[in-house]
MARKE-107995 format. One record per residue (C-alpha): residue number from 0; x, y, z; residue in three letters. Coordinates in steps of 0.1 Angstrom, whole numbers, plus 2048, in hexadecimal, padded with zeros to 3 digits. Layout:
MARKE-107995
LOTOR/NUM/X/Y/Z/ALA
...
This chain:
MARKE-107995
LOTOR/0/800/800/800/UNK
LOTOR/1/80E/823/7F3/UNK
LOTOR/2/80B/843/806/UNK
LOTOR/3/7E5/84B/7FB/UNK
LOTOR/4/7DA/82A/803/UNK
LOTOR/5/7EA/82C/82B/UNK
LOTOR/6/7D8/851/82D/UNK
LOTOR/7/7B9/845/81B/UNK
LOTOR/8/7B6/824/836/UNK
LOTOR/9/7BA/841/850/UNK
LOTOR/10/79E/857/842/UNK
LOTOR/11/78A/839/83B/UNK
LOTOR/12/78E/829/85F/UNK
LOTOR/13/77F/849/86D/UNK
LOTOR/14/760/847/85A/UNK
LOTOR/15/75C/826/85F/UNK
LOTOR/16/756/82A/882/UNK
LOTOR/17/747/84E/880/UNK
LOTOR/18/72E/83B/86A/UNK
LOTOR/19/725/825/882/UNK
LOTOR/20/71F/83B/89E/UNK
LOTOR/21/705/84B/882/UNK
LOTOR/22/6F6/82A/87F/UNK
LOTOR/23/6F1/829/8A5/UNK
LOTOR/24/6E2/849/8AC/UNK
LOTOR/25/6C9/841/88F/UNK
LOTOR/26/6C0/821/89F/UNK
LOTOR/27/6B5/83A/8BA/UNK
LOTOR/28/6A5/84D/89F/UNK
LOTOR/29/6BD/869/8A5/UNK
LOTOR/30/6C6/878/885/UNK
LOTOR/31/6E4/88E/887/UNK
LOTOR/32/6F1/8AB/874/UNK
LOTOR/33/701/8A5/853/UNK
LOTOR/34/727/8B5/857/UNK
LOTOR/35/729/8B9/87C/UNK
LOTOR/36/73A/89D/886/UNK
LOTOR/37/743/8AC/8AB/UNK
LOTOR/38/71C/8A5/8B1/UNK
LOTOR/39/722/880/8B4/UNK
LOTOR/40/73F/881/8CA/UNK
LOTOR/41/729/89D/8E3/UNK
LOTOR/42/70B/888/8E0/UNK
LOTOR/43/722/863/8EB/UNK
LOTOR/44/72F/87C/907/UNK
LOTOR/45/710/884/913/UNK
LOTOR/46/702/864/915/UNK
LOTOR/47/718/85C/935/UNK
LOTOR/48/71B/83B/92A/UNK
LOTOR/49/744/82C/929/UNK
LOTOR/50/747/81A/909/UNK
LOTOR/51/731/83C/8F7/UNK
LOTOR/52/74E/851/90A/UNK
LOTOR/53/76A/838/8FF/UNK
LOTOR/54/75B/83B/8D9/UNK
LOTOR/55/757/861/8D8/UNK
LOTOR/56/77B/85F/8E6/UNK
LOTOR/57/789/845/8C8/UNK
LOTOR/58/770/85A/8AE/UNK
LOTOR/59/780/87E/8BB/UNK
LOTOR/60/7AA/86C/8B6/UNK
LOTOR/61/79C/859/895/UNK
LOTOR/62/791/883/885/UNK
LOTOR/63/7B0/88B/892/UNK
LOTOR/64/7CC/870/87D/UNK
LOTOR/65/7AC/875/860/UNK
LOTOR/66/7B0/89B/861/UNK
LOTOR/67/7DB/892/861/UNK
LOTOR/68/7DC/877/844/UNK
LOTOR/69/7C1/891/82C/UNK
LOTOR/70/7CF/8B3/833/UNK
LOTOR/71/7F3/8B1/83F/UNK
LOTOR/72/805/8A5/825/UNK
LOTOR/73/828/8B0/82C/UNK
LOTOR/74/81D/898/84C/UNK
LOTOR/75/832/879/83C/UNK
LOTOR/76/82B/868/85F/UNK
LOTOR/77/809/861/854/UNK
LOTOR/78/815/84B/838/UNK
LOTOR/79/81F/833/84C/UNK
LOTOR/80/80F/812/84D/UNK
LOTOR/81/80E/80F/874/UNK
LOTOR/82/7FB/830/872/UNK
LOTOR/83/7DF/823/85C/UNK
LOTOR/84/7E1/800/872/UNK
LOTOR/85/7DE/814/890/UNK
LOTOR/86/7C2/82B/886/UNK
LOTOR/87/7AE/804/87A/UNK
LOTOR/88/7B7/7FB/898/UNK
LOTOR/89/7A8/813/8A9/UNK
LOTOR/90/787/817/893/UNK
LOTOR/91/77B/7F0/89A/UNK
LOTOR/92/784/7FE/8C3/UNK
LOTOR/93/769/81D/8BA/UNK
LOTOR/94/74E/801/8AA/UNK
LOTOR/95/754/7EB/8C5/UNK
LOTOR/96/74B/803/8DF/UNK
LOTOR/97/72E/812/8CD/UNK
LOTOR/98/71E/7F2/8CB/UNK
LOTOR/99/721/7EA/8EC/UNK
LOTOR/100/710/80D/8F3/UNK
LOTOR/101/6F5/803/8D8/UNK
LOTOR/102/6F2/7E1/8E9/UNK
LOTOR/103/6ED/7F2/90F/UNK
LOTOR/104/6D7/80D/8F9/UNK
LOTOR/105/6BF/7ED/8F1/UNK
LOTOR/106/6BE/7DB/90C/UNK
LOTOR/107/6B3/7F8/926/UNK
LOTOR/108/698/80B/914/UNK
LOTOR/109/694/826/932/UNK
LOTOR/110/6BB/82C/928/UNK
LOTOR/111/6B4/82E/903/UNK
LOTOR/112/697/84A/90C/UNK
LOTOR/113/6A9/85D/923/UNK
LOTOR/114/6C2/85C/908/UNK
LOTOR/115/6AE/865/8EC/UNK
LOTOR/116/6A5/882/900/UNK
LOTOR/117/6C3/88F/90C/UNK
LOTOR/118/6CD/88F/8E3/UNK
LOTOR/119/6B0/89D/8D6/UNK
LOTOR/120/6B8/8B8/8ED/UNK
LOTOR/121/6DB/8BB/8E9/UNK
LOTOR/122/6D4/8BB/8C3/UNK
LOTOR/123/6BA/8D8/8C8/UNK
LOTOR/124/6D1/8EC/8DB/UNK
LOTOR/125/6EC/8EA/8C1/UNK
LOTOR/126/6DA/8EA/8A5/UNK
LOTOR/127/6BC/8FF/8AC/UNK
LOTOR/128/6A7/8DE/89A/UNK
């Protein structure tokens, strides 16, 4: 793999997982705003729930080596395979805690309300929608 291919894997790892916390909120019929992906991470936050925390944590570092291997390009550190390994490994980390977080989502349905909730309002507040 050339270059491109280790900063695409990087880019792609992110929205891998970022994807999947998309398809998680809409499972609780959360629908979040196109191009504000800061949203997800507040929303994981505020759900006071660990493996939401750890994923907004892995989705937050995961922007940051995407935001490295597409716009820094003198950044030759990012076309290193172990850079693109590191940021898969840590995108399967992200999924893995956001479905444990959808799991505990579906198997408490007073948490998935209160949760619902506490989005729709944090969304509101944000977004004025």
């Amino acid at each position: 793999m050339g270059p491109a291919g280790v900063r695409s894997a990087t880019s792609r790892a992110y929205y891998g997982a970022y994807h999947r916390a998309i398809e998680v909120f809409g499972r609780l019929q959360i629908v979040l705003p196109k191009n504000n992906h800061a949203i997800a991470r507040e929303c994981l936050l505020l759900s006071k729930n660990d493996h939401a925390s750890a994923a907004a944590k892995d989705l937050n570092d995961l922007q940051s080596r995407r935001i490295a291997a597409d716009y820094r390009l003198p950044d030759l550190s990012v076309e290193r395979i172990n850079f693109a390994e590191a940021s898969i490994t840590l995108a399967k980390k992200a999924v893995r805690h956001l479905q444990h977080f959808s799991d505990a989502c579906d198997q408490d349905e007073l948490l998935k309300q209160n949760l619902i909730s506490v989005f729709r309002s944090h969304l509101k507040m944000r977004t004025g929608r």
